[in-house]
Every structure is written in C-alpha cells, then in structure tokens.
C-alpha positions as CSV (number, residue, x, y, z in Angstrom):
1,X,-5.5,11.4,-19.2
2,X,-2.0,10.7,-20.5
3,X,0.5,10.2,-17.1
4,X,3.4,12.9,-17.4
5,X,5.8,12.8,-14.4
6,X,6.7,16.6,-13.8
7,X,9.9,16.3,-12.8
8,X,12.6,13.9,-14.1
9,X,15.0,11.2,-12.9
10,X,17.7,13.4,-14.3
11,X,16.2,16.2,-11.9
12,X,16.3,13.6,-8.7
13,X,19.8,12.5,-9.6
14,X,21.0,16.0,-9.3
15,X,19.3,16.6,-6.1
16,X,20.8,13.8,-4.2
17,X,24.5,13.8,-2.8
18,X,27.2,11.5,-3.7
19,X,27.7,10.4,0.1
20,X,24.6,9.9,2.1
21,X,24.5,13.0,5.0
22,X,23.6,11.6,8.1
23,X,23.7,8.1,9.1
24,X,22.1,5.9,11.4
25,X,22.2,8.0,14.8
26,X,19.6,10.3,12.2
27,X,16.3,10.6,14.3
28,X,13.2,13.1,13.8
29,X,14.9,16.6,15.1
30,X,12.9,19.5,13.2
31,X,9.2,20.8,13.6
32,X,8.7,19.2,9.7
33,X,10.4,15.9,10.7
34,X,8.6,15.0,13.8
35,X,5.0,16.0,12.4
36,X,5.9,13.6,9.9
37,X,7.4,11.0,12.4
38,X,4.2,11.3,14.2
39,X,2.2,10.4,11.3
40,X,4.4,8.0,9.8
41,X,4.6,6.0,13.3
42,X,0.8,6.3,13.9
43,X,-0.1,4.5,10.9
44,X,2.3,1.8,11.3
45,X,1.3,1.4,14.6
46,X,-2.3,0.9,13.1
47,X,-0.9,-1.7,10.4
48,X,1.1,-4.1,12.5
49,X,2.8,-4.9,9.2
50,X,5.0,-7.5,8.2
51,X,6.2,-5.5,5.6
52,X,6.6,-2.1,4.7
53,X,7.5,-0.3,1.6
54,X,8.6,3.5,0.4
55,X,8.0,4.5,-2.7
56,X,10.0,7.4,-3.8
57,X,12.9,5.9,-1.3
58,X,15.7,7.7,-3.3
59,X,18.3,9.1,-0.6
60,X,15.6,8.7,2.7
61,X,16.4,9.2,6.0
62,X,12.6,7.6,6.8
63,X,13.2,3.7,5.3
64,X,16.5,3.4,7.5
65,X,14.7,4.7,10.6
66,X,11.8,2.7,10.2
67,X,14.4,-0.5,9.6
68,X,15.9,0.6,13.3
69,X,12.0,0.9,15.0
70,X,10.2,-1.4,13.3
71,X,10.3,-5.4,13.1
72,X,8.9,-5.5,9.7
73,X,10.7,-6.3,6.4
74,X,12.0,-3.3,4.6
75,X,11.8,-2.9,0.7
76,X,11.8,0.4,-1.1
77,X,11.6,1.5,-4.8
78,X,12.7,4.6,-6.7
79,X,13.7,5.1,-10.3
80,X,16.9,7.1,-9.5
81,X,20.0,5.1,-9.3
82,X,21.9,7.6,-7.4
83,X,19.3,7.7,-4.9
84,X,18.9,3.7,-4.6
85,X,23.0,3.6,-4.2
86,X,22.3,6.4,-1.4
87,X,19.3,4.8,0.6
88,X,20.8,1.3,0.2
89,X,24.0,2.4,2.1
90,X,22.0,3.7,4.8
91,X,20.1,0.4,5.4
92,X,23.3,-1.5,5.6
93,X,24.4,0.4,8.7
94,X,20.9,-0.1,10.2
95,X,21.6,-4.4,9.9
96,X,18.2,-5.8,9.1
97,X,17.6,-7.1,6.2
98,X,16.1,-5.2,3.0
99,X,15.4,-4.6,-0.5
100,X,16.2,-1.8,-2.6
101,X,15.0,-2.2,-6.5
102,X,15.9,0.6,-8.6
103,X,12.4,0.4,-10.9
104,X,9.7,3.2,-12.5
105,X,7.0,3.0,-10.3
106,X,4.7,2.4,-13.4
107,X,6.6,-0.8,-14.7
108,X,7.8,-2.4,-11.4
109,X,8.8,-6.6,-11.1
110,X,5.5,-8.4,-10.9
111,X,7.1,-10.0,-8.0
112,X,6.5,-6.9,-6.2
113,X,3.2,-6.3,-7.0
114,X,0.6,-7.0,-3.8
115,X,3.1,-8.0,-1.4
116,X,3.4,-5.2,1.0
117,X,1.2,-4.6,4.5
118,X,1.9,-0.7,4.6
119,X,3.2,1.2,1.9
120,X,3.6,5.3,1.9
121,X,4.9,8.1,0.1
122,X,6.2,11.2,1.0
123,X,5.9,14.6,-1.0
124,X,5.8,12.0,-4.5
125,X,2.2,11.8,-5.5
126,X,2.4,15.8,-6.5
127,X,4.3,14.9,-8.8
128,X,2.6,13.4,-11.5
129,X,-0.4,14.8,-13.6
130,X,-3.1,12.3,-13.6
131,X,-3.7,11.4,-10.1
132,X,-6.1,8.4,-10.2
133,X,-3.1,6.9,-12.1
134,X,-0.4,7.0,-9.5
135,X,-2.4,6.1,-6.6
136,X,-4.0,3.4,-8.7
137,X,-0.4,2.2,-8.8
138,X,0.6,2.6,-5.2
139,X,-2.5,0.8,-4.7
140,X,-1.3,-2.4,-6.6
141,X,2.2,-2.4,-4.5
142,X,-0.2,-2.8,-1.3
143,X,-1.2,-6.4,-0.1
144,X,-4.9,-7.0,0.4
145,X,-6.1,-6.1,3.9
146,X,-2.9,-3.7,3.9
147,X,-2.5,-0.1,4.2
148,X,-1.8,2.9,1.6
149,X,-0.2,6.2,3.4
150,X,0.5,9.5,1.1
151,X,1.8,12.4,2.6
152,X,1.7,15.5,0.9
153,X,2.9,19.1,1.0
154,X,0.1,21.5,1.5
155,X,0.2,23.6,-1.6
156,X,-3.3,24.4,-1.6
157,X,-2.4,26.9,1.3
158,X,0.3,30.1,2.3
159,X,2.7,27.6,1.2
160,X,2.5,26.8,-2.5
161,X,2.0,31.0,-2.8
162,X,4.9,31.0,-1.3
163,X,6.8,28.5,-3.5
164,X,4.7,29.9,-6.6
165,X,6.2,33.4,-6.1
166,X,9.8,32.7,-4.7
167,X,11.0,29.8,-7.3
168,X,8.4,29.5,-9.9
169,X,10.3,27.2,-11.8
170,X,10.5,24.5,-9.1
171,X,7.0,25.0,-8.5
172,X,6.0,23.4,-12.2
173,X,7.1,20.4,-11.4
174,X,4.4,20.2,-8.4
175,X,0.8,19.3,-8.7
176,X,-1.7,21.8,-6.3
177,X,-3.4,19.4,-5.0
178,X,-5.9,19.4,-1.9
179,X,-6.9,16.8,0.7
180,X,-10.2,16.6,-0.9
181,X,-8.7,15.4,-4.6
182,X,-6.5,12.5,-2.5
183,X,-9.4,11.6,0.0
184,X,-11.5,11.3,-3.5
185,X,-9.2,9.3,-5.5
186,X,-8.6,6.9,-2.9
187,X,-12.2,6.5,-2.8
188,X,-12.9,6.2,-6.2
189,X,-10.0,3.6,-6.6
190,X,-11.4,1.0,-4.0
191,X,-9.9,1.4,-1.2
192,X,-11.9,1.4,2.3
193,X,-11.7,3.0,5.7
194,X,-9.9,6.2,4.1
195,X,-9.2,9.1,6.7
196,X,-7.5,12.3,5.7
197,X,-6.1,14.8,8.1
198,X,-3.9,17.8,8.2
199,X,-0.2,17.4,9.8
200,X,1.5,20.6,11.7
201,X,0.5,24.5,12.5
202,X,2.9,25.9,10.2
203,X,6.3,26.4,8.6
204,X,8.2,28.0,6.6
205,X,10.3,25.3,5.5
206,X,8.6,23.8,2.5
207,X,9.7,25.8,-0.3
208,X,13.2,24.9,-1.0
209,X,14.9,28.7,-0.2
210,X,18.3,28.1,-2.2
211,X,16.7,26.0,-5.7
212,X,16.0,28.6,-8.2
213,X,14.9,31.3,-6.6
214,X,13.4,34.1,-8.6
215,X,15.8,37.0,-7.6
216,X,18.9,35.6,-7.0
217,X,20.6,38.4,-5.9
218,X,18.2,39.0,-3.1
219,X,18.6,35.4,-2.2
220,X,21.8,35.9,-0.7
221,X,19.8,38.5,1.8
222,X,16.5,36.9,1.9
223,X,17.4,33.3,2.9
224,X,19.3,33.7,6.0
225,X,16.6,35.9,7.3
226,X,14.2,33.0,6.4
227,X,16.4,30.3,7.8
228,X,16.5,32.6,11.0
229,X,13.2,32.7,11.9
230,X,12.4,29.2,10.4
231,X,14.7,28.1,13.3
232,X,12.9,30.3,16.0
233,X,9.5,29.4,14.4
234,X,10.5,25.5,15.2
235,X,12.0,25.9,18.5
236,X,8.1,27.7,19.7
237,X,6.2,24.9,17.9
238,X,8.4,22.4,19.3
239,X,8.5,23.7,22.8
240,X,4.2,24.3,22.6
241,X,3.9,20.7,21.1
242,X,1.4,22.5,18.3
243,X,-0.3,20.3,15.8
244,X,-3.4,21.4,15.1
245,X,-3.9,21.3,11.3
246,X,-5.9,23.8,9.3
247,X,-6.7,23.5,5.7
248,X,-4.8,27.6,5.2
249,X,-1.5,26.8,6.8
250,X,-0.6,23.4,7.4
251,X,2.6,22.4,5.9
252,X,1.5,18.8,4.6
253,X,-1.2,16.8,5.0
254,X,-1.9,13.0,4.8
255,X,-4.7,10.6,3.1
256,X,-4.4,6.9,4.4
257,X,-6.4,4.0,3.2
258,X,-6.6,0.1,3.4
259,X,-7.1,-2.6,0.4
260,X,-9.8,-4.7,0.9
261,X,-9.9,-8.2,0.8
262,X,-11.9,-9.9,-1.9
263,X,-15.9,-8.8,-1.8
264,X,-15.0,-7.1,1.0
265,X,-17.9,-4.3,1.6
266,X,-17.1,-0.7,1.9
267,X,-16.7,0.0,5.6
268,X,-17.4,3.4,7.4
269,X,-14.7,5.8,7.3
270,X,-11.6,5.4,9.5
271,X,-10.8,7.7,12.8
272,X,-7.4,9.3,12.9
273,X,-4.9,6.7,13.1
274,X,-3.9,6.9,17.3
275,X,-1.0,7.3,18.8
276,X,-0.9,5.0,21.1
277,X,-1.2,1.2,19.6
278,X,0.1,-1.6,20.6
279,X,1.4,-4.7,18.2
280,X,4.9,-6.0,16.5
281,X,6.3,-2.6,15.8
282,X,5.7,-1.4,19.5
283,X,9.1,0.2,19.7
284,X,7.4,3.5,17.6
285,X,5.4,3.9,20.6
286,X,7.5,6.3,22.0
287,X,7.9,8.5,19.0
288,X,5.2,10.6,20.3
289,X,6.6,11.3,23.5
290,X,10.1,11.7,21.9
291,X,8.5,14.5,19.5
C-alpha cells in the first residue's frame, strides 16, 4: 500500500499558535493529561533511557516536561516548522540540553536513525494510511534493545462516533484503528515483549468541540454544555482515581514494544509497564502519586 498522510503540514501549521501557551511551570492537570502522564512515566521508568525521542513533537507540552523529570537526552522531530519554532522555545526554558530537527518522518538524517532508547508518539500513528509503514519507521528511530511507545485515541469506541457525527471533516483525516491492528503490526514488524493496554474510564474530551463542527450554529449552544460537564466529568474521575480501561469507552489506548538486539529470540509478551521502577529517571516516580 501506497503511504498517504491524512492530514497535512499545512493543516498542523494552522493548528499551532504563534506563542507557545503555557510554559515550564506546565504539569499533567486534566483527567486526559495525567492518564497519559501515567503511561508516559511508566514506560520510561521501564526504559531507563539515555535518550528519549517524540515524534510528532510540534508545539508539545510532553518533550519539555519530560526534559524537567527525566535525566535523559532530549531530541524530537516533526515536519512542521511552526511547531519545531514552538516546542524548541519551550525546551530552552527547561535548560537541558536538546535537539529539535524539523524533518518528515519518512526521510529523516541518517544520523538519527537507531539512536534513541525510548521513542513514543502521541495521537500520530492514526494519521497515516498504511500502518505497518509508519511504525516500521518509528521502529528504525529506536536503538536496539530500546523501546517503541504509541499512544492512540480510541476511535474504535463512543469516541470516534462521536467525532464521526459532530465534525465529520476532522474525522477523515483519522485512521479507526483498534489495539488489536497496533499490537499486530508491532508484532509483525519485529519487535519483542509488546503489551497493549487501555488508558482512562472515559471522556468527553477527544473530539475537538470548536474544529469544524457539523452544525455550527448549534455549536455556540452545544459546546459550553459539553465543556461543562467535561469539567465535572474530570473533577469525579480525578477525585475516584478511575483508570480502568475498556475496549467501549476508553479515551486512548497504548501499544509498547522493544527492538531486539541482533538474533535476539522472540520473548514472551511483556506485563503492563509498573508504576513503581526505580533507575536514572527516578524523579517520574512520583507522577503517580501526583496524578
């Protein structure tokens, strides 16, 4: 299959702001944000990595606030200048040293290329039509013996109907894909000790209310109803500490696998990556309790 990217890097470009939004002091504060802290932290944790890389960095919050936790080296890539400019300033607040290279993902430096402990992706993989492509890709970023995290938004569930029916033309540029396709790829693609798992209870925070919604005019009415009880919604999964993922309503969910070393055999799969580890990144061991 032919690889066609869904959206565009004109698309992303018009997305991002021309000032990054929240600086430094930026820490995991919604339900959405600390499910994926949670995750995000676990697996590093699990890696003790020298290095860690985002892919799809363009205007994160996540690279910067690994740079603060973490003592690894900090690289990202994204194809969207605005978005490198964006991310880059962030990381200069943080102090540690880092690498920002504005590159497609499918023609990145060779210096690049199997250099990196822990690389992960956040809501990017949907994005593209052939799937064994991309992650074959991502795959190649990762150094051997290192780790490959993709989270991904549940649209397989209540959630992609819900984007499907409120802003149809936001939801072409997505890929339906389910845990199963991922945890299959990776598989199929060599890599060993892959786990998939569900992240969160619920939410009502993944479609993007105010892009292109369907009935404009009912927007102004609908979303700060939605926004309303989104809030209330977080505040009762927050306070209850929910995380129990199901395949029907979980917001994301996230596929992790490691690269093996040279005639290295396939191993049995991997347990959920813990949350409590210790190792050189031990400052993310108090994201849990934080969350």
């Amino acid at each position: 299959m032919a690889q066609r990217a869904l959206t565009s890097q004109p698309h992303w470009d018009g997305l991002y702001r021309q000032e990054p939004g929240e600086q430094i002091s930026w820490r995991p504060r919604s339900y959405n944000q600390r499910i994926i802290a949670r995750a995000l932290a676990a697996c590093v944790r699990l890696s003790h990595p020298a290095s860690i890389l985002e892919v799809g960095c363009g205007d994160s919050l996540w690279l910067p606030w690994l740079a603060a936790l973490s003592t690894a080296t900090i690289t990202g890539l994204d194809y969207s200048p605005r978005g490198c400019r964006l991310v880059e300033r962030r990381l200069d607040q943080v102090g540690r040293p880092h690498r920002v290279i504005c590159a497609d993902l499918f023609s990145v430096p060779d210096e690049v290329v199997g250099r990196h402990d822990f690389a992960y992706s956040l809501g990017l993989i949907e994005h593209f039509t052939d799937l064994d492509h991309v992650i074959g890709r991502l795959k190649c970023l990762v150094a051997p013996g290192g780790r490959l995290l993709s989270v991904v938004p549940n649209l397989a569930s209540i959630h992609g109907e819900m984007t499907r029916i409120w802003q149809p033309h936001h939801h072409r540029g997505h890929r339906r894909l389910t845990m199963a396709e991922v945890r299959n790829a990776y598989n199929l693609l060599g890599l060993i000790d892959v786990e998939a798992w569900y992240i969160g209870t619920f939410s009502l925070d993944i479609p993007a209310w105010e892009t292109a919604p369907r009935w404009p005019r009912a927007a102004r009415v609908i979303i700060p109803m939605v926004r309303f009880a989104n809030a209330a919604c977080d505040r009762l999964l927050i306070a209850l500490n929910s995380d129990c993922g199901t395949s029907g309503l979980s917001p994301f969910f996230c596929v992790l696998g490691r690269v093996p070393h040279s005639h290295q055999p396939a191993a049995a799969p991997a347990s959920r990556p813990s949350v409590a580890a210790d190792g050189p990144n031990s400052r993310l061991d108090s994201i849990h309790a934080e969350t």
